[in-house]
C-alpha positions in Angstrom: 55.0 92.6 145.6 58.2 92.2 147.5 61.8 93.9 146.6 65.4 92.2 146.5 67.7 94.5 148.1 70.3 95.3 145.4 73.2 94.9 147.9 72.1 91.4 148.9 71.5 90.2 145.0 75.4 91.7 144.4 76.5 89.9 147.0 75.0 86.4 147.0 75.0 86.6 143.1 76.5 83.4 141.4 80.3 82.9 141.1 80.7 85.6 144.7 81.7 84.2 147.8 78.3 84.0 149.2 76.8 82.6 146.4 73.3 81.6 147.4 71.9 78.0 145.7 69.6 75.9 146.3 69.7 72.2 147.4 67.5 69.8 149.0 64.6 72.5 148.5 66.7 74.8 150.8 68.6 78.2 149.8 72.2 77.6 150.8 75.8 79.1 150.6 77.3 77.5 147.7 80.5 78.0 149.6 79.6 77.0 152.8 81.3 74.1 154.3 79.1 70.7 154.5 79.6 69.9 157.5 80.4 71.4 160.6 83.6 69.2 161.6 84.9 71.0 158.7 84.2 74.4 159.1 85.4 73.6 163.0 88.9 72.9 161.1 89.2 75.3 159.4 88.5 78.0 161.9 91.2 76.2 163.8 93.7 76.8 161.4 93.0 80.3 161.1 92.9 80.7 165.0 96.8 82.8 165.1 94.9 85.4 162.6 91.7 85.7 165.2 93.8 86.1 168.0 96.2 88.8 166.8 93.3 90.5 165.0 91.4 90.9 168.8 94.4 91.8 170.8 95.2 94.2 168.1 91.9 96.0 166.9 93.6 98.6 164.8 95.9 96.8 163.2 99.7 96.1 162.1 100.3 99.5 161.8 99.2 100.5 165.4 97.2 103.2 164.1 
């Protein structure tokens, strides 16, 4: 007999953002984007956030 780990059922539960479904007989992130052009896109949008975030590991506050 084989155990869900509580964490993982709270966080892939339905209506989180790593909701788990299935679709085409596979489990997938309900959120996830559906293709990878798309998810290329967005990560380029967000690239300014990455950047500063990596050059400045500790945050605005300098702390």
């Amino acid at each position: 007999m084989s155990q869900v780990d509580p964490v993982f059922s709270a966080v892939t539960a339905p209506g989180t953002p790593f909701e788990i479904i299935e679709r085409d007989g596979l489990l997938q992130f309900a959120n996830a984007a559906p293709d990878l052009a798309l998810m290329i896109d967005h990560a380029r949008r967000h690239a300014t956030r990455l950047s500063w975030s990596i050059s400045h590991p500790t945050g605005p506050s300098g702390g």
